[in-house]
N, C-alpha and C positions, 0 to 999 in steps of 0.2 A: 618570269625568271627561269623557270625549270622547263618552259613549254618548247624553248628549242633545243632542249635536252631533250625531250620526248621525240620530237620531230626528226631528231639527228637519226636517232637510236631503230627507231619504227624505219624514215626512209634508208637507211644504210644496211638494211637486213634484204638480203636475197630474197628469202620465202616472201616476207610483205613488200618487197618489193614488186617481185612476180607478178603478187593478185591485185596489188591497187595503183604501183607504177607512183607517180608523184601525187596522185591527190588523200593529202592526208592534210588536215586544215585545222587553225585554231580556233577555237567557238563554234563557227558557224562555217558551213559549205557555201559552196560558187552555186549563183544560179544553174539551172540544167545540168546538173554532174553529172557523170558517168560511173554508176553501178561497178565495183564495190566501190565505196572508200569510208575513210577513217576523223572521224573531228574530237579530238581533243580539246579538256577545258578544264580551268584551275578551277578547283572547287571549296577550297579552304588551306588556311596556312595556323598550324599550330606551334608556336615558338617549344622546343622540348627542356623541361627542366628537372636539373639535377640539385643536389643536396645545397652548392652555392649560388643556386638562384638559375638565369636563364642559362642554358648552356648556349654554345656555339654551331650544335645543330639543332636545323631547322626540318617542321617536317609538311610539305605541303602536298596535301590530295590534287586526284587528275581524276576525272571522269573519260575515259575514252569510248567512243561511239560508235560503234560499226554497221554501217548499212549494207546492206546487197539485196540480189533480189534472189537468192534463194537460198532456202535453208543448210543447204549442204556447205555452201561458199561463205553464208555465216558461221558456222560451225570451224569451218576450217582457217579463214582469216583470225577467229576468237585464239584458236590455241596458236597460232603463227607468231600475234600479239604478246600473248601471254609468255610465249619461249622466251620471246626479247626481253618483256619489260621484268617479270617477276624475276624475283632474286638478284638483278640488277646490280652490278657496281664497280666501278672507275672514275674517271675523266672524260667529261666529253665538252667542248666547247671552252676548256679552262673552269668548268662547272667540275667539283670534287663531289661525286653521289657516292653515300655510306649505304646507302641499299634501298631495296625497292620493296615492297611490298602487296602483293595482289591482295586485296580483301575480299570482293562477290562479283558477282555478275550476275543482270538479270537479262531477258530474254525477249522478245514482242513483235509483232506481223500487225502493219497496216492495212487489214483488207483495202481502203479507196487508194492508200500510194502504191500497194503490192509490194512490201520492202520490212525486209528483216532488219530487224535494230538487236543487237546485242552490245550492251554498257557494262562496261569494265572498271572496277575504282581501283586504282591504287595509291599508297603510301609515298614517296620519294623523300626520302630521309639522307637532307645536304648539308655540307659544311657553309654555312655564311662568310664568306670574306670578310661582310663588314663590322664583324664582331671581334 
């Protein structure tokens, strides 16, 4: 639901645009890609609730993924990422986001693929239409 709100947000940005061009994928990447790019993935959906029960926002985790092959280009796609998504909030696709939230990131090098992986979590905290 929220994943091509991510995908709007990441390909519509100059900066990530620059460094990974269109490959920015859900779950899982295309065979043989080309160094950097980005995969995105729902990781959980917490219904939020207030004093009369479920509210009508919803708040669901993203895992974002960032390969490349070198430290520098992860370093720099990580914070490009994080401009865009953290603190996040508008319209985008008819999707109303009340805000975004970064929580951690951790960090890892494949010595046998030779490829820098830095994982992004955040929050995206939406209004549900069908509520």
């Amino acid at each position: 639901m929220i994943g091509d709100v991510v995908y709007s947000l990441l390909s519509n940005d100059a900066t990530v645009s620059a460094l990974v061009s269109t490959r920015i994928y859900p779950s899982l990447a295309i065979e043989n890609v080309v160094y950097p790019y980005i995969v995105y993935e729902n990781t959980g959906n917490t219904p939020t609730d207030d004093k009369d029960g479920v509210s009508s926002l919803d708040t669901l985790a993203y895992d974002i993924e960032i390969y490349t092959e070198t430290l520098a280009d992860s370093n720099t796609l990580g914070v490009a990422v994080r401009n865009v998504l953290d603190r996040y909030a508008g319209t985008v696709n008819t999707k109303v986001i009340q805000s975004v939230k970064y929580n951690n990131e951790n960090s890892g090098y494949s010595d046998e693929d030779r490829v820098h992986l830095k994982m992004q979590s955040y929050d995206f905290r939406y209004l549900n239409p069908l509520t």
